[in-house]
N, C-alpha and C positions, 0 to 999 in steps of 0.2 A: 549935843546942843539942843534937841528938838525933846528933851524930857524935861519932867517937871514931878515933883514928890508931891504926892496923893496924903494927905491923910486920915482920909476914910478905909474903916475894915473891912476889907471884901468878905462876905457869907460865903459859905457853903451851900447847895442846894445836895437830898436826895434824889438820884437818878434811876428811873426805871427801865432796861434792854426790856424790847417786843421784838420777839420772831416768829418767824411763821417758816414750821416745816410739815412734809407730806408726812401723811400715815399712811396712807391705801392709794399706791398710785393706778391702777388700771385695774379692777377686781371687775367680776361678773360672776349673776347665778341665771342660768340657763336649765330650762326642762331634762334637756340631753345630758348637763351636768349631773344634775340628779339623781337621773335612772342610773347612770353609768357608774358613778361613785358609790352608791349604796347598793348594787347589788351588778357583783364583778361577772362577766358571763352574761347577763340581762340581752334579751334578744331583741333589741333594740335598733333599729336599723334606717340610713337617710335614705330616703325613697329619691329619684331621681328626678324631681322635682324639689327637693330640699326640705319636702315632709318630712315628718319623724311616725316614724310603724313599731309597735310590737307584734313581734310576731313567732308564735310558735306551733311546728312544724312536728305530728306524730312518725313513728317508726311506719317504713310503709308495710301496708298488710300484705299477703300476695300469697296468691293459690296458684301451682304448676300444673302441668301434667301427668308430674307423679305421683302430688297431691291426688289426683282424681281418678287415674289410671293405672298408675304403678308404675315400672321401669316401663314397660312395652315392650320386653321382652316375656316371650309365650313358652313355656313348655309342652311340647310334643310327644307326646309319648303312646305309643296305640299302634295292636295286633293287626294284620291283618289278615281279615277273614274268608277273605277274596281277592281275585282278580281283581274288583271295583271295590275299594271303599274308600266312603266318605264320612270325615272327623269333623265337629261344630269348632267353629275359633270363636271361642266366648271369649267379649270382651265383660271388664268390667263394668261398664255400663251399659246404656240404651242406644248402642250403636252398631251401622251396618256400613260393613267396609264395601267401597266398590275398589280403590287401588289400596294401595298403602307400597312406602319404599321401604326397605329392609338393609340396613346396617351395618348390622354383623350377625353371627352366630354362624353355627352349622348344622348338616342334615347329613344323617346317615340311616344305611338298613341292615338288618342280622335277621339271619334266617339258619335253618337246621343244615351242617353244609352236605353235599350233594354224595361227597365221596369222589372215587376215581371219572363218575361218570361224564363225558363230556357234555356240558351244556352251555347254553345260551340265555341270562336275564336281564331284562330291561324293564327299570322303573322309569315311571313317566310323574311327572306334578305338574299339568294342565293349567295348574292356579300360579304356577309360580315360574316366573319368565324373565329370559336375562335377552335382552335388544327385540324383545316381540316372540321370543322362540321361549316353548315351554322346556320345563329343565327334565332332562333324558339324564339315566344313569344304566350302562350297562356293566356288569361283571358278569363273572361265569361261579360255576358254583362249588367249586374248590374252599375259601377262604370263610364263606359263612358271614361275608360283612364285604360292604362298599365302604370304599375309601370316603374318607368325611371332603363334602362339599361346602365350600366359604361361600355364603349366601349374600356377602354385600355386594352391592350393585343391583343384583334381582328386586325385581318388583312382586308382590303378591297382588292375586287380581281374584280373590274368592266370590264364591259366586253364592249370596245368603250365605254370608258367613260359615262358609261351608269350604275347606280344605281333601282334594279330591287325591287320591291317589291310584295309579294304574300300575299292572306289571304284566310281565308274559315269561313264561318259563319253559324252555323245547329243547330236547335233546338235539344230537345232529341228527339225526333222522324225523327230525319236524312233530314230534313228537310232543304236544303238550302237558304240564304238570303242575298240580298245585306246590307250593313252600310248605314246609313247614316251621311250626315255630317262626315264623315271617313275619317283621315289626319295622315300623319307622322311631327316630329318634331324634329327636330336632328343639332349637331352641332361638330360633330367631328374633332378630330386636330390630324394632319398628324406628322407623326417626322420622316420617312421614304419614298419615291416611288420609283419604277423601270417601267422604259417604253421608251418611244420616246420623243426626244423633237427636235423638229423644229428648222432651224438656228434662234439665236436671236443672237442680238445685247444687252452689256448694257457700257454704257459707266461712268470711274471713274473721278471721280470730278479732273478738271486742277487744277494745283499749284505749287507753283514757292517756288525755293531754293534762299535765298542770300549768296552771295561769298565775302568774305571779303578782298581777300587777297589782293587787289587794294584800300586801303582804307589810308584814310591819316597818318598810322600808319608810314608810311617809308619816307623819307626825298625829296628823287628824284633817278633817274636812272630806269633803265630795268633791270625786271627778267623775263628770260623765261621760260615756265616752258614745258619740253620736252614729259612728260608722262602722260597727265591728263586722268582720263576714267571716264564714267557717266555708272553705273550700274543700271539695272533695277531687283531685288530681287522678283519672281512671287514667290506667293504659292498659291494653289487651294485644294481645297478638296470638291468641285463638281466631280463628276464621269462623268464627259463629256469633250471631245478634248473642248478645247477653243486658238483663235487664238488671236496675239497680233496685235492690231494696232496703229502706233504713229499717232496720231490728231496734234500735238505738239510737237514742241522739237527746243526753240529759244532760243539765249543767249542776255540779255541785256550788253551792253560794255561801259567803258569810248569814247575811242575813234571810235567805229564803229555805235553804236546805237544798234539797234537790228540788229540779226543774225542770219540765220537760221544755226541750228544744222545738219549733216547730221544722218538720223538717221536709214536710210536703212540696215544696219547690225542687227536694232533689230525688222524691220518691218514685219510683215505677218510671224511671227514664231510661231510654234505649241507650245500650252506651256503643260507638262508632267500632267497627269492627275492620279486618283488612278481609279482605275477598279473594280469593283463589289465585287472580294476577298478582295481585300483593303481599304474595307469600313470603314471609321472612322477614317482614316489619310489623311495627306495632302501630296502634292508633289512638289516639288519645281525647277525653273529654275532658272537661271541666265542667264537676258543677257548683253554685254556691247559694250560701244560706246567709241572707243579707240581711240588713234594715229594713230594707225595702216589703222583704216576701215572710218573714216570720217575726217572731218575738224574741230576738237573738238582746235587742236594746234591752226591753225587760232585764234579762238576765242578767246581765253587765251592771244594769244598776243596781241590783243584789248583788253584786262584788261578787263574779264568778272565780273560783277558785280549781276547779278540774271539768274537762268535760268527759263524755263517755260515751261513747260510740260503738256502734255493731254495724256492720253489711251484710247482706246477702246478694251474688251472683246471679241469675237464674239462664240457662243457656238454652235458650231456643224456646221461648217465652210460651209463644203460639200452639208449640209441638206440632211443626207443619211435616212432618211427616215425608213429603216428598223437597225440602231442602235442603240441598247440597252443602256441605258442610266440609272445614279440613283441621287436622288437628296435629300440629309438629312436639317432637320431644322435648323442646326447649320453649313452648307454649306458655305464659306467661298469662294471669291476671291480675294484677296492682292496682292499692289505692293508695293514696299517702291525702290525710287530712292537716289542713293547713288552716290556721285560725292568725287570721289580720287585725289589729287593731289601730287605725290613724288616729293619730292625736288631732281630734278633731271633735271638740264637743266643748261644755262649760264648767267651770272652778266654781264652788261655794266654799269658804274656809276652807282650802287646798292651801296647808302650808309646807313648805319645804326649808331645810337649814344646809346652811354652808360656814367652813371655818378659814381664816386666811390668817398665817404667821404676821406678829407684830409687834415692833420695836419701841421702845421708848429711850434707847441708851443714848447720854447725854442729858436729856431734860433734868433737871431737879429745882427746885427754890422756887419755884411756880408761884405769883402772885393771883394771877385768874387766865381766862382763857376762854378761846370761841373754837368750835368745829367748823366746818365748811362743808358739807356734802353735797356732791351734785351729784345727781341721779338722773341716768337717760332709760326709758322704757322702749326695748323695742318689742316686746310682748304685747298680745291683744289682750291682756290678761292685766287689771288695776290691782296694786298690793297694797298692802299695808308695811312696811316694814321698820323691825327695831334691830340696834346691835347692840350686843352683849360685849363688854370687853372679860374676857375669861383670862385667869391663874392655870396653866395648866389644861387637860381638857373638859375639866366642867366645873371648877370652883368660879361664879360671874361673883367680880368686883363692883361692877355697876354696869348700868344701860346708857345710852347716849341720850334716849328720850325719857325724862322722867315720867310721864303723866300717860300719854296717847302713843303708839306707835305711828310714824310718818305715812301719810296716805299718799301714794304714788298713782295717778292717774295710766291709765291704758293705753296704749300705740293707740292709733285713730287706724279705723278698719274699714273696707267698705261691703257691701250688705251682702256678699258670700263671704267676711267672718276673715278677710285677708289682710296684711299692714298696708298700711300707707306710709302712715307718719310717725318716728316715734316721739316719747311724749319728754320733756326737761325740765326738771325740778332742781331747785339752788335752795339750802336752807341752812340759817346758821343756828347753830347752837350754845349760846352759852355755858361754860362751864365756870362754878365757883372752884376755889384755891383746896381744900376742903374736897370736892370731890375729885380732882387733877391729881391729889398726891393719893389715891387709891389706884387709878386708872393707869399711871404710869407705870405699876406694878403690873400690868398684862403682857402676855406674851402673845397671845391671841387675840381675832377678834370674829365672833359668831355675826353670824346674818341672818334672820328669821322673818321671812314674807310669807305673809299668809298672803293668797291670791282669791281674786273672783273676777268673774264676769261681768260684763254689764246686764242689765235687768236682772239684780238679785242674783245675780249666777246661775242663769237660765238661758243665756243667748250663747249660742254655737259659736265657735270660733277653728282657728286655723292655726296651730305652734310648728313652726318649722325649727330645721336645725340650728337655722345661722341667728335665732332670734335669742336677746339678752336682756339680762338687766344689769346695766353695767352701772358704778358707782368709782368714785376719787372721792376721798376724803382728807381734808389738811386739818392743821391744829395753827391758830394765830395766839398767842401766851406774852405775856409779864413775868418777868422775875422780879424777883426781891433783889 
């Protein structure tokens, strides 16, 4: 009842769908990203503060005991041409024992045997003493040899390095006589001494660190790095002052060659030593070669690529002559060189890339279209950035920016080079129809920031781990 016939033609109109879907829902490029993806293994590490450090760490060098001494076991061997004599105990070096503890080995005597004749011999070693009592050996002179004596536990207490031996040789009728043919035979091993030792020198094997962080891993630009220091890690557990001396301390560079290090902050320095009650442990210095005390920066900014290192020990510097000194078998001297770098300095044209998978399945008949990027800074560090939409891994179909790459402004820092705030950038893009159906052929999409500092890429700054550049990107489009 309520119609009525129309005799007008309705038209038709053409209808345009606009949608809007994401391409890049949470992406970020981050310093730690970086190092970490372009070189697997990189000794890159969060400081516990949320710093980021490179750092790498030499094989430690290390002189023993027997490096200097030998085993510490002596061979003995000497006639006797008397009732009294006395054998030198040379050591290897410029040392005078007043005790020393003894291990193991044994001690024995042969001599021309006697025959039927009854007698009585007693060797005595005045120097060498088990609970304070010196060590007695008697046989008689049938067999031509004492039974072999286990010298551990005994202590040697020579006097001027001097090993003293005594004997007495009497019939039953009290009768005294020389040996003949009469020899000690001994080969005792030391795990203990206390005495003097003379300045020595021993010097640790040179050896070179490589430093990566100038390696073809980064595209182009300058980083400078503000804080670097080269640690030297000493432990000793010799009982004697020992001094340090650099032999060595060069950087090799891209652009310098070699370099010398300065290294006079850790040169001719006392290294801590344990003392006679402290026997059996070690003690340790630290020293290091800073910003602060050489020309370590320099170097860095010729892009150091090895460095090269020598030491020398020197034990008893003074040559005091009358200090007491101790020296165990398991005596130990270590260095281990440790080279720090905080990511703590300034960007000039420092660019980095990243790639993130990407989709277009679905889209076609595209009439035009806009991008959306929002872009949060939380780096102290302002970029520039463009994206590449890639075919594959390096065929680029087009750029998101035709003209200029997007200048992305820096977190806001305060004046020691720390974030506060990070920075928000919103920008759209238009895209004609024309360039959309090249773009939707990508699988990929690259990221390319170049970064810098504020003032020119000269002012220091502070990159920690958790710090990003994070971006979201959507696509708003027309079909046909």
């Amino acid at each position: 009842m309520g119609c009525s016939k129309v005799s007008q033609e309705i038209e038709t109109t053409d209808y345009d769908a606009e949608f809007a879907i994401p391409i890049i829902k949470d992406a970020s490029v981050s310093f730690l990203g970086v190092w970490q993806n372009n070189s697997p293994g990189q000794s890159l590490i969060v400081a516990p503060d949320g710093g980021l450090v490179f750092k790498y760490e030499s094989e430690p060098a290390e002189v023993s005991t027997t490096d200097i001494l030998g085993d510490l076991d002596f061979p003995i061997i000497s006639g006797l041409a008397d009732t009294v004599t006395t054998l030198p105990f040379q050591l290897p070096a410029n040392i005078n024992i007043e005790q020393a503890a003894i291990s193991g080995g044994t001690l024995f005597f042969q001599f021309r045997p006697i025959g039927d004749k009854a007698t009585e011999i007693t060797f005595t070693l005045p120097n060498i003493k088990l609970n304070g009592q010196p060590l007695v050996i008697k046989t008689n002179g049938y067999s031509g040899s004492t039974a072999p004596i286990d010298l551990a536990g005994y202590t040697f207490e020579p006097s001027g390095n001097f090993l003293e031996i005594r004997y007495t040789a009497n019939d039953l009728e009290g009768n005294s006589f020389f040996l003949q043919n009469a020899g000690i035979i001994s080969r005792p091993k030391l795990k203990f001494l206390k005495g003097t030792w003379g300045r020595e020198e021993f010097q640790l094997e040179p050896a070179k660190i490589a430093i990566d962080l100038y390696d073809d891993r980064f595209l182009n630009g300058n980083l400078r790095f503000a804080e670097p220091t080269i640690t030297a890690n000493i432990e000793s557990s010799f009982g004697v002052p020992i001094r340090s001396r650099v032999d060595i301390m060069n950087g090799f560079t891209k652009k310098g060659g070699a370099m010398p290090i300065d290294a006079s902050a850790i040169d001719g320095i006392d290294i801590n030593y344990p003392r006679l009650e402290e026997r059996g442990i070690s003690k340790q210095t630290v020293l290091q070669v800073d910003y602060t005390n050489s020309n370590i920066v320099e170097v860095f900014d010729a892009q150091l690529t090895e460095l090269e290192y020598g030491l020398t020990a020197i034990a008893n510097p003074t040559d005091d002559q009358n200090l007491t000194v101790f020296i165990e078998d398991t005596s130990t001297f270590k260095a281990e060189i440790i080279v720090e770098v905080p990511v703590v300095g300034s960007a000039d044209d420092f660019e980095a890339s990243e790639k993130f998978a990407l989709s277009f399945d679905g889209v076609d008949a595209i009439a035009e279209g806009e991008f959306k990027l929002i872009v949060e800074n939380e780096l102290p560090i302002g970029a520039q950035l463009q994206f590449y939409f890639l075919k594959g891994e390096t065929f680029i179909l087009d750029s998101l920016f035709q003209t200029v790459p997007q200048l992305i402004e820096s977190a806001a820092t305060d004046r020691g080079g720390n974030v506060t705030t990070a920075s928000a950038t919103t920008t759209f893009i238009p895209i004609s129809a024309p360039q959309m159906q090249k773009i939707i052929e990508a699988d990929q999409l690259q990221v390319k920031a170049v970064f810098q500092t504020a003032e020119n890429g000269t002012r220091d700054v502070i990159i920690r781990a958790d710090q990003q550049l994070n971006f979201r990107m959507g696509l708003k489009f027309r079909t046909n």
